[in-house]
ZADO-1210 file (C-alpha; in nm, 4 decimals, padded with zeros to 6 digits):
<atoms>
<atom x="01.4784" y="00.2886" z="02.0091" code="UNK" pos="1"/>
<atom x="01.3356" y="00.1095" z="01.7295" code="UNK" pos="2"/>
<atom x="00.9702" y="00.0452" z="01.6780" code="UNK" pos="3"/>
<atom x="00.9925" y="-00.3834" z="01.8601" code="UNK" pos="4"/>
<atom x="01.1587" y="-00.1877" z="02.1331" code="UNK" pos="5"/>
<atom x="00.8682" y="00.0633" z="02.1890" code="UNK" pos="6"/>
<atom x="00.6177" y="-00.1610" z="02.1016" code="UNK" pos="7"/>
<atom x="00.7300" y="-00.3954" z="02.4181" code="UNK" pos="8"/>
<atom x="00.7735" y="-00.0710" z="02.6111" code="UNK" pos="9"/>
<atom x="00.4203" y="00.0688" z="02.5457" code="UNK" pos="10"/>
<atom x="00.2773" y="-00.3012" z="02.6131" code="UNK" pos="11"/>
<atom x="00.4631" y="-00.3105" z="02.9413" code="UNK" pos="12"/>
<atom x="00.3514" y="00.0142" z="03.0652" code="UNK" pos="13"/>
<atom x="-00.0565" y="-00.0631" z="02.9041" code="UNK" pos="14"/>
<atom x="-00.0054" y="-00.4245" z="03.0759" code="UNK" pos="15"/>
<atom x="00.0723" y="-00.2899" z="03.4312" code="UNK" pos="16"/>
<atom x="-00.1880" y="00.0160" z="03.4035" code="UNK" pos="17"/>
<atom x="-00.4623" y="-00.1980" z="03.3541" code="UNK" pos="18"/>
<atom x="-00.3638" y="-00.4805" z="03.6089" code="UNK" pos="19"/>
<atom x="-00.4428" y="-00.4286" z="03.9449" code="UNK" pos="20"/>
<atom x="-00.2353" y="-00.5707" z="04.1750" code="UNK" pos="21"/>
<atom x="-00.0719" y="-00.9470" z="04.2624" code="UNK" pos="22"/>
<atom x="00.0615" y="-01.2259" z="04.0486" code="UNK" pos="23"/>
<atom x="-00.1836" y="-01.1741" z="03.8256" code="UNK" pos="24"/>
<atom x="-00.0704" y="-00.7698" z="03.7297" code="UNK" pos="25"/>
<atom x="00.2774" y="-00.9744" z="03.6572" code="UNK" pos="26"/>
<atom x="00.0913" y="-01.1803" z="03.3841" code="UNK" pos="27"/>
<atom x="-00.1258" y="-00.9909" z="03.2253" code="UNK" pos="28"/>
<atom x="00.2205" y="-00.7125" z="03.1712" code="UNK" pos="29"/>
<atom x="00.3865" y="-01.0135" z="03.0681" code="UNK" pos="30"/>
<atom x="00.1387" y="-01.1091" z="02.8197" code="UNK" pos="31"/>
<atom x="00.0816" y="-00.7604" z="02.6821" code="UNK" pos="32"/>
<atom x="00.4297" y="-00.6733" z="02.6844" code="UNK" pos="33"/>
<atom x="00.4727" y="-00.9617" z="02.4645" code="UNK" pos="34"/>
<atom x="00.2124" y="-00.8758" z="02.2514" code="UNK" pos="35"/>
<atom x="00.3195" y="-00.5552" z="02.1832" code="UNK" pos="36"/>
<atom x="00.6941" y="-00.6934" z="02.0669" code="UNK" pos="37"/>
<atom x="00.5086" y="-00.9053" z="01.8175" code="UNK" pos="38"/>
<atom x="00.3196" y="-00.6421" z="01.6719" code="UNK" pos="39"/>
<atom x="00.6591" y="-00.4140" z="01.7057" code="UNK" pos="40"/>
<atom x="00.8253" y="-00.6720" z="01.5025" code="UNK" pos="41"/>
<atom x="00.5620" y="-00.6845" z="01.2842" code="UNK" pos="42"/>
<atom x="00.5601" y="-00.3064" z="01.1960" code="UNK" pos="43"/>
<atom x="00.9339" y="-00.3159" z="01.1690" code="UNK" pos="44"/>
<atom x="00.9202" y="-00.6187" z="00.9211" code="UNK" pos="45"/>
<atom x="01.1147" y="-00.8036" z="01.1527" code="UNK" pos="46"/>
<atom x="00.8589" y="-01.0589" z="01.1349" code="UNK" pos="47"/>
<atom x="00.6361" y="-01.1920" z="00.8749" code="UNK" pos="48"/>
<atom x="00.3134" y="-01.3291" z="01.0156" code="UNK" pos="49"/>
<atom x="00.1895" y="-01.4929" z="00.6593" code="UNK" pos="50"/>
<atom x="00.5402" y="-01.7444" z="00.7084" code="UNK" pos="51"/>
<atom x="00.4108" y="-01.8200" z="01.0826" code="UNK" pos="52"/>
<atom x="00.0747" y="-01.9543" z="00.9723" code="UNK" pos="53"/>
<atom x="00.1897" y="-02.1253" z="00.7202" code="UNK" pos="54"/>
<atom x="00.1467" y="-01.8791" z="00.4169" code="UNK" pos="55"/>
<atom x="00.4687" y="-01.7955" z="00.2724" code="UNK" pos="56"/>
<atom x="00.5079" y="-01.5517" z="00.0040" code="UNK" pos="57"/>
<atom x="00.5982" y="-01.7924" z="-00.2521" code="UNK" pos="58"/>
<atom x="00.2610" y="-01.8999" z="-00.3011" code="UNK" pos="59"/>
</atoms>
């Protein structure tokens, strides 16, 4: 497992602790499993955050 892949599974696992029940509990482990891919990728260097919002290295 690399580091995107335990990020999502540690934001998955977070998401549906702290959601209690319904459609909503299926959101919010959506939304922090997401959230913890990003920062997964992130961390791996996967993805560069400064080229997303519009700051590029070459600068």
């Amino acid at each position: 497992m690399n580091t995107s892949q335990i990020g999502l599974l540690a934001g998955l696992i977070l998401g549906a602790a702290g959601a209690i029940g319904g459609f909503s509990a299926v959101v919010v482990a959506l939304a922090v499993g997401v959230l913890g891919l990003v920062v997964g990728r992130v961390l791996d260097g996967d993805l560069d955050l400064g080229e997303l919002l519009g700051r590029g290295r070459d600068k």
